[in-house]
C-alpha positions in Angstrom: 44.9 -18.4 36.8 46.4 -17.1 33.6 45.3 -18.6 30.0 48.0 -18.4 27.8 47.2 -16.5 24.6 47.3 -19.6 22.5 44.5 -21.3 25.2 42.5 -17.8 25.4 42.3 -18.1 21.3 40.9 -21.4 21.2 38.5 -20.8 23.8 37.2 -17.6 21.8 37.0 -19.3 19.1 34.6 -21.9 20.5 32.5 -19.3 21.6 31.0 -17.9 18.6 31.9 -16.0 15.4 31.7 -12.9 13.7 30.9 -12.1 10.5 30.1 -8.9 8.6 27.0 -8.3 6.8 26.7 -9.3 3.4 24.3 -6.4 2.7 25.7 -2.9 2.2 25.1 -0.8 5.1 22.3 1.6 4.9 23.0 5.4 6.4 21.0 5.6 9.7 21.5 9.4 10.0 19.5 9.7 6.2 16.3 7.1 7.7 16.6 9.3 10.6 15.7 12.3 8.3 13.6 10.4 6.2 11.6 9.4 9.4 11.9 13.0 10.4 10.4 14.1 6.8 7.2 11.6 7.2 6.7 12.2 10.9 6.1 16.0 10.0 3.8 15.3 6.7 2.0 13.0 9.3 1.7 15.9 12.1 0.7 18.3 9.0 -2.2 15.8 7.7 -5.3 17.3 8.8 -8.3 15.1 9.0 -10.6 14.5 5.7 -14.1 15.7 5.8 -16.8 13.6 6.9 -20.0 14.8 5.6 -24.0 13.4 5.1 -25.6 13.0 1.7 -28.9 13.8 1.6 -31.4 11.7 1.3 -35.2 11.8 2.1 -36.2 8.4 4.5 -32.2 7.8 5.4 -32.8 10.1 8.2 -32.2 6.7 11.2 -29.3 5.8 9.3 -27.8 8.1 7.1 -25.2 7.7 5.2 -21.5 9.4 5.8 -19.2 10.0 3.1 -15.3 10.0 4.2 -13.6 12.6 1.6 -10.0 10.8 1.5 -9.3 12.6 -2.5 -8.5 16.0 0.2 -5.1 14.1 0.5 -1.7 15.4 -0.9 -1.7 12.7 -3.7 -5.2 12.8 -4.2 -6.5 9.6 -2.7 -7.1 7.2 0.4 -3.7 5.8 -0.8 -1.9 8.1 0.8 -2.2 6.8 3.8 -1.2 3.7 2.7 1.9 5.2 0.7 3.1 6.3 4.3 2.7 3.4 6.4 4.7 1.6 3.2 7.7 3.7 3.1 8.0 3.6 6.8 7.8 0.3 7.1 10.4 -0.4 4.5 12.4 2.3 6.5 12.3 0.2 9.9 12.8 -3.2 8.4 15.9 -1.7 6.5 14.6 -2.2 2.9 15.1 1.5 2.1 18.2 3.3 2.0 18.9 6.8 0.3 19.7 5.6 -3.4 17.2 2.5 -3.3 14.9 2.7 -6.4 11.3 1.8 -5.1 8.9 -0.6 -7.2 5.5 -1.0 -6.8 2.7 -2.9 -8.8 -0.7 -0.8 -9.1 -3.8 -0.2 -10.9 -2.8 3.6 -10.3 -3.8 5.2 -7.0 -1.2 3.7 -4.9 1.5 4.2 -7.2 0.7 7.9 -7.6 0.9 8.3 -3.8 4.0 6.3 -3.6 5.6 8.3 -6.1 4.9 11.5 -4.2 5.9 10.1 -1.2 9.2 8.7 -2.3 9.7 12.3 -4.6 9.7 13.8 -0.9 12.2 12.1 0.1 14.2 12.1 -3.4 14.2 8.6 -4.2 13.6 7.1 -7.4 10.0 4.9 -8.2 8.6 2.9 -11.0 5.5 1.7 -11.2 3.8 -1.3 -13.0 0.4 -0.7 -13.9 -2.2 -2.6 -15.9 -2.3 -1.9 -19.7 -5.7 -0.8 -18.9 -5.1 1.9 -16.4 -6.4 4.9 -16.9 -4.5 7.4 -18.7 -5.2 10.1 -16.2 -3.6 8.0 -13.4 0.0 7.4 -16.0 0.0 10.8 -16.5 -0.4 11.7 -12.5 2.2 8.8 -11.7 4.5 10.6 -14.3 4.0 14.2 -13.3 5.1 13.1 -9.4 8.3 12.3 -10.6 7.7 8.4 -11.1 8.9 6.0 -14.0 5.6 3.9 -15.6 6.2 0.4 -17.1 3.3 -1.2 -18.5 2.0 -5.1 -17.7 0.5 -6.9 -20.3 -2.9 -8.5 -19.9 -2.1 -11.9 -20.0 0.7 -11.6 -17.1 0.8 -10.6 -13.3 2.1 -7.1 -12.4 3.3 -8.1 -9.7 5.6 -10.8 -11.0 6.2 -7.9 -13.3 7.2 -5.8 -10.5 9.2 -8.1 -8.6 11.2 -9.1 -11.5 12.1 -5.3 -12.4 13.4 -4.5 -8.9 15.6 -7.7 -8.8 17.2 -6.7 -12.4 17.7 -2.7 -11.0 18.7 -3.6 -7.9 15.4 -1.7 -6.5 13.1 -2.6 -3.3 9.5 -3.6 -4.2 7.5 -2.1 -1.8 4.6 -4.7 -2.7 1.3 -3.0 -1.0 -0.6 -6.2 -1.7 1.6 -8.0 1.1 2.8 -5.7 3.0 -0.4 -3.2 3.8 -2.1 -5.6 6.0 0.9 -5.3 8.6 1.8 -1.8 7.3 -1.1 -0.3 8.0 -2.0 1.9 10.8 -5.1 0.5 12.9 -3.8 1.6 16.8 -2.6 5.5 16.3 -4.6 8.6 16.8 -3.4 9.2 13.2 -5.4 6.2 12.1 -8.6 6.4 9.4 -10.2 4.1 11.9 -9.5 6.3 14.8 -10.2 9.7 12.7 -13.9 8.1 11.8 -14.8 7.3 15.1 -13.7 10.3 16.4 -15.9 12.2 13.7 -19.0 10.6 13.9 -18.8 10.8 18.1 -19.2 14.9 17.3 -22.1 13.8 15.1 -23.9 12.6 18.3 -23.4 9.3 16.8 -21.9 6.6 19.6 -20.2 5.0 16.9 -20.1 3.6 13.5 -22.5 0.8 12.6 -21.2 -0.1 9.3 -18.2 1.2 7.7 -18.5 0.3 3.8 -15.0 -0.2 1.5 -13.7 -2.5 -1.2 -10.1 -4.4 -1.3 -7.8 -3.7 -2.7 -4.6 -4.7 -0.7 -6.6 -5.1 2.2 -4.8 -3.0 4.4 -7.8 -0.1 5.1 -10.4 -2.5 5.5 -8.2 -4.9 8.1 -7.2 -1.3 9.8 -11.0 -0.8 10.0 -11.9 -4.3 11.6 -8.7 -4.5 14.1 -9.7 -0.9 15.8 -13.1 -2.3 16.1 -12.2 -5.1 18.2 -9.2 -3.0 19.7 -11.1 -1.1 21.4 -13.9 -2.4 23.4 -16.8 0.2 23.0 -16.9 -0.8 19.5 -18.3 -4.1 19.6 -21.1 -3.7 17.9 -19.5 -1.5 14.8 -19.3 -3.5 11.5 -17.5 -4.1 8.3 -18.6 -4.4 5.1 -16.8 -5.2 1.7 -18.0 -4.8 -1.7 -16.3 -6.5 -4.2 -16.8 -6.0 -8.4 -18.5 -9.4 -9.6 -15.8 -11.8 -11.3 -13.1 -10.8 -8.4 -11.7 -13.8 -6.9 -12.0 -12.2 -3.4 -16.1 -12.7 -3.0 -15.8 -16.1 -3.7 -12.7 -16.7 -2.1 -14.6 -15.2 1.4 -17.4 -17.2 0.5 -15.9 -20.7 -0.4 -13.2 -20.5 2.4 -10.9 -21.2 -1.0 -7.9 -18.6 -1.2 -6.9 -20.7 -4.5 -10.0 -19.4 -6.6 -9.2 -17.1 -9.3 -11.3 -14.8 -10.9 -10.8 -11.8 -13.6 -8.8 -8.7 -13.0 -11.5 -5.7 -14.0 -10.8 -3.1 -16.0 -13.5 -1.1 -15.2 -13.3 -0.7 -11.9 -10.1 0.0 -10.9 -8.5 0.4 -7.6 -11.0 -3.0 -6.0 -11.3 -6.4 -6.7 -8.5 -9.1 -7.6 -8.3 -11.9 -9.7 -6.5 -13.9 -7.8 -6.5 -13.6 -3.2 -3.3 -11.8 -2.1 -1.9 -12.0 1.1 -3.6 -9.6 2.4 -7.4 -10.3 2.0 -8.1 -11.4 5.9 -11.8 -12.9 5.3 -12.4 -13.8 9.1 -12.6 -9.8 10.2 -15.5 -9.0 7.4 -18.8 -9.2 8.8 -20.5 -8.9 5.7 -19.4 -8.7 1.6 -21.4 -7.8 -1.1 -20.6 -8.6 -5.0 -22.0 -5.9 -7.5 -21.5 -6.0 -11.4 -19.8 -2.7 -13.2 -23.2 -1.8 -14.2 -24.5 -0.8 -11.0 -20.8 0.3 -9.7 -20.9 3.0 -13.2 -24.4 4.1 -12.2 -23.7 5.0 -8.5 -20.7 6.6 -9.4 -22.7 8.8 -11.8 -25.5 9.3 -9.4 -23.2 10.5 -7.3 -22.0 13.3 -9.9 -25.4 13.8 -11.1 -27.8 14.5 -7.9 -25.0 16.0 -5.8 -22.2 16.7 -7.7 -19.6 14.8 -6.4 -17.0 13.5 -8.7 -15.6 10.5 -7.7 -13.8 7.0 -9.1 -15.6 3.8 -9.5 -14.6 2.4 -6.2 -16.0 5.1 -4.6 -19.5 4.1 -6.4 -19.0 0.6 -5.4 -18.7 1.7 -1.1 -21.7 4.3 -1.7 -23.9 1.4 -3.2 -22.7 -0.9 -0.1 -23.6 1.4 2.8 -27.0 2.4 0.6 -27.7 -1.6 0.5 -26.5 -1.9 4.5 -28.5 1.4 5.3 -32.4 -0.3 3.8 -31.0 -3.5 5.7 -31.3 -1.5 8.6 -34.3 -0.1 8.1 -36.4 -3.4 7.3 -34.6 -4.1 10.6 -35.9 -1.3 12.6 -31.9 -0.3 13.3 -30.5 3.0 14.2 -27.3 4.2 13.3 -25.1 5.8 10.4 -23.2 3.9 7.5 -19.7 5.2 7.0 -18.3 4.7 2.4 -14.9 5.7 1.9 -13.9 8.5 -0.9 -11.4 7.1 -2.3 -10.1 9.1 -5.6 -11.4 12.3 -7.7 -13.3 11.3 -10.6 -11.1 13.5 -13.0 -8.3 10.4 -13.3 -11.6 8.7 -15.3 -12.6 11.5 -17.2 -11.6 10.0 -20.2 -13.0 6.2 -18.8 -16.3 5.4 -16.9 -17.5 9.2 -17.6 -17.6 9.0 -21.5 -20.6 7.6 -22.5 -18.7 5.9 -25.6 -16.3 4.5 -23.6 -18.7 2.3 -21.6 -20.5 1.6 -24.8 -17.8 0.1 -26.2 -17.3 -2.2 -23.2 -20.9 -3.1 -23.3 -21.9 -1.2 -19.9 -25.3 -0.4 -20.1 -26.9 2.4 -17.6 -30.2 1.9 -19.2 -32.7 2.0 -15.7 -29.9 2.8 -13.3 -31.4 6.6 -12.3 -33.1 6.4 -9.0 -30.6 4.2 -7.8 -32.0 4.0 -3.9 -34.7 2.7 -5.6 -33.0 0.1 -8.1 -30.8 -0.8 -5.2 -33.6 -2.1 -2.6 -34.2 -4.5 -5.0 -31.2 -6.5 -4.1 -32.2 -7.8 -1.1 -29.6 -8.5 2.0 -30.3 -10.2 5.4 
């Protein structure tokens, strides 16, 4: 039987529809070469040391610093950065003109802006009035565009509101890195720690110590943990700077808490819970005022001569605290803090003397800090 056109046009017709998209169309062939250009800065990546401080009684659990500053950009952002513009690429966000935003105390945005300078897009970042200077200048020299938040407002309002008026994409790492973030791959931290401490005759891991930030690194940690099944017994700890809303907030069950953004410690901490704080895969979180987070940090520079940021002084004070926890215990194993940035984007900050001064940062007591440290007591 024949349908006449007429018939075979209203049948169509009550089929379905078709409608163009009301979104330009973004070149495939340039994501496919921008997936080509992060695929091979992935391949090139070589792991970042993994290396034991030393330190007399730690000898059952010794503690394991993971050197991320050995990145490109400098920092444990990086890997972050990648997993960002990636996903952006897949999900369509990102085409080869699209100005990329971001909102960031200074680490992330300086990765992102050598990420998206490899792949000869435009960024502009939205930091905190109080970031360091070293961090505007890095974000600067990598090609990006720095736009400055107030104190009083939320940069990532901020941010959100610049990349609607400039037609830009903001990448926004504080929602995105939980689901951005590598935690299956071979090219995972997760995966690269575990495989580093098994050549250290260690089984695995039996804390791994880092702050929040976005909460994508930590939530990579704890998913690879229960991913794969001879890692039961690995844990994760989170140290937070006191005032964040994130240590109440995990110890309330209240994501509406708000706390105080820090401008000491930059990098860790929020002052009000982002999307991607996931408080049911911490084992255990630890709150520690910018006193003791300085001190570490310079500890760290003083007895071994390691230069490192705040944050970094924050996780090495965590696995110290998780490491005499062990021993009270009578527990074996070694404590893994994350590196996350070089000291020398704080030279001018939290390694000036008059700079904490003014800021009322006292160090006063803080040198043995092992010591000082055991007197907070944990379970």
């Amino acid at each position: 039987m024949e349908l006449s056109n007429e018939m075979g046009d209203r049948i169509s017709g009550n089929i379905g529809k078709e409608a163009a998209s009301i979104r330009p169309a973004i070149d495939r062939h340039w994501v496919a070469e921008a997936m080509r250009c992060l695929h091979a800065i992935r391949v090139a990546a070589a792991p970042t040391p993994l290396f034991s401080l030393t330190l007399t009684g730690y000898e059952d659990s010794p503690i394991l610093i993971k050197d991320e500053t050995c990145h490109p950009s400098g920092s444990l952002k990086h890997r972050l950065a990648h997993s960002l513009f990636e996903y952006g690429l897949c999900n369509g966000w990102i085409g080869p003109n699209t100005l990329i935003v971001e909102a960031s105390s200074g680490s992330t945005a300086i990765s992102e802006a050598w990420f998206a300078k490899a792949l000869n897009l435009p960024f502009v970042a939205v930091v905190p009035a109080s970031t360091s200077p070293a961090k505007i200048r890095a974000i600067r020299e990598a090609g990006g565009r720095v736009e400055l938040a107030c104190t009083d407002s939320d940069m990532c309002d901020v941010a959100r509101f610049l990349a609607q008026s400039e037609g830009g994409y903001f990448i926004d790492q504080f929602t995105h890195a939980a689901h951005a973030s590598d935690w299956r791959g071979p090219g995972s931290i997760a995966q690269e720690i575990c495989d580093q401490v098994a050549l250290l005759d260690y089984a695995q891991p039996a804390w791994i110590v880092t702050g929040i930030g976005t909460g994508g690194t930590c939530t990579a940690f704890a998913r690879h943990f229960r991913y794969r099944p001879g890692f039961a017994d690995s844990k994760l700890c989170v140290v937070d700077p006191e005032g964040s809303a994130l240590f109440e907030a995990y110890c309330t069950g209240d994501r509406h808490v708000s706390g105080r953004s820090n401008t000491i410690v930059e990098g860790i901490g929020n002052a009000k819970v982002r999307p991607g704080f996931k408080p049911e895969v911490i084992d255990h979180m630890v709150a520690l005022n910018d006193s003791v987070i300085v001190a570490t940090t310079r500890w760290l520079h003083r007895t071994f001569g390691l230069c490192y940021g705040p944050s970094t002084g924050a996780h090495v004070a965590g696995a110290l605290m998780m490491a005499q926890s062990m021993r009270r215990k009578g527990e074996k194993g070694c404590v893994v803090a994350l590196a996350g940035d070089a000291g020398d984007r704080y030279a001018e900050t939290i390694y000036r003397d008059a700079w904490l001064e003014q800021r009322g940062i006292n160090l006063d007591g803080w040198i043995n800090i092992p010591s000082r440290l055991a007197e907070i007591s944990l379970p």
